[in-house]
N, C-alpha and C positions, 0 to 999 in steps of 0.2 A: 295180296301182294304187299311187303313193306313198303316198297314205294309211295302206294296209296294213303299209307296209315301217316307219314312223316308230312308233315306242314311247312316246315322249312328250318334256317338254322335260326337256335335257341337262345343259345351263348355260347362264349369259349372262357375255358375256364384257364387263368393264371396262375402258378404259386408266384408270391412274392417276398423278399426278407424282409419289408417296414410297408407297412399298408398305407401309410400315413403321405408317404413319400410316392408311392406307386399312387397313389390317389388323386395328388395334387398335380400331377405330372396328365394323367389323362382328365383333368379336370381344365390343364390349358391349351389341351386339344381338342375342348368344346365336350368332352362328357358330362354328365350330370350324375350323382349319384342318387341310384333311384331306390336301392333299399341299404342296410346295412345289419347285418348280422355278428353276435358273438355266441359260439358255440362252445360249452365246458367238453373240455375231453380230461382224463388221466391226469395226461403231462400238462395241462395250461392249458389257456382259451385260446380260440383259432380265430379267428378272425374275416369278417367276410365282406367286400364291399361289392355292389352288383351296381355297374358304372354305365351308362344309356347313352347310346348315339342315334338320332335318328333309327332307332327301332333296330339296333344291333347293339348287344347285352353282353359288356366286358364283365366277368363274375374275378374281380382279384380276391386270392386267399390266402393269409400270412398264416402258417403252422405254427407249431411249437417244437421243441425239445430235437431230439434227431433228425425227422423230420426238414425242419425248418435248417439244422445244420446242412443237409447234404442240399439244399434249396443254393444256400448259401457258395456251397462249392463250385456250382456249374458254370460254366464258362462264358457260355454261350447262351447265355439267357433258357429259359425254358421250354418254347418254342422257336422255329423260324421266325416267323412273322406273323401280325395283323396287317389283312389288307382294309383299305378303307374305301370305297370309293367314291369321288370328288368327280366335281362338274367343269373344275378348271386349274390344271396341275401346277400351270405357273402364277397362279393368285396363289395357292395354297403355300406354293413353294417360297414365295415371297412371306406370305403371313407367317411359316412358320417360322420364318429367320427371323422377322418381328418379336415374336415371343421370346429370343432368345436361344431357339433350341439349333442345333446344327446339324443339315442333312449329309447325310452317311457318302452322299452324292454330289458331283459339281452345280449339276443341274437337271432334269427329270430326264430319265431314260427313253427311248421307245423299244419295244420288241413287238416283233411282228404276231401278235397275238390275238384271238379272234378273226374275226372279220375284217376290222383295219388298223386294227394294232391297238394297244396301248404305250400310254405314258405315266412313268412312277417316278417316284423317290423314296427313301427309308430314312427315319430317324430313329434313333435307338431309345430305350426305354430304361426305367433305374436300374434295371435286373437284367441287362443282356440282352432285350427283346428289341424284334424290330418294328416298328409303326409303316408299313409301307401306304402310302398316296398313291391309287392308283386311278387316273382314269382311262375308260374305255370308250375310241372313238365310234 
């Protein structure tokens, strides 16, 4: 069964338009970056930075040439969201207004989800994306 064979999740992979920037932005969300790659293709070099949270693995990746244009186009960032999850949504909610960043939200959400719910917020990311904070009570 696949089931059996999967270990759990890996990474999520990102495109972004300046790595540089997408980098320093999850670097003041407490990531670290744990490896870095440049790959030659064709059009130019890609770009790869593989970003570590507590044992969940952001892989951002800046393309080239077309590519990296239609990256550039979207609207709405590339995905919905990154969820994160936190042990305490209104420290976190407080710290990330510290850093300067501003949440998408007045104050952490609840929905009745799981067993007794949780509570989130979202901050947006250089490229449209969203950082959700979530904890599960």
């Amino acid at each position: 069964m696949l089931s059996e064979r999967i270990k759990g999740f890996q990474h999520l992979g990102l495109p972004v338009t300046n790595i540089d920037t997408s980098r320093a932005f999850y670097e003041r969300l407490g990531f670290r970056e744990a490896m870095t790659r440049t790959l030659p293709t064709q059009d130019g070099t890609v770009q790869v930075a593989m970003m570590e949270l507590n044992g969940f693995v952001l892989e951002l990746y800046q393309l080239v040439g077309a590519a990296l244009e239609e990256i550039r186009e979207r609207g709405h960032g590339h995905i919905d969201h990154v969820a994160l999850d936190v042990d305490d949504i209104n420290a976190v909610f407080q710290t990330v207004q510290e850093l300067g960043l501003r949440p998408l939200e007045e104050a952490p959400i609840y929905l009745p989800f799981w067993e007794r719910g949780v509570y989130y917020f979202n901050v947006q990311g250089p490229d449209g994306e969203k950082v959700e904070f979530n904890q599960r009570l």
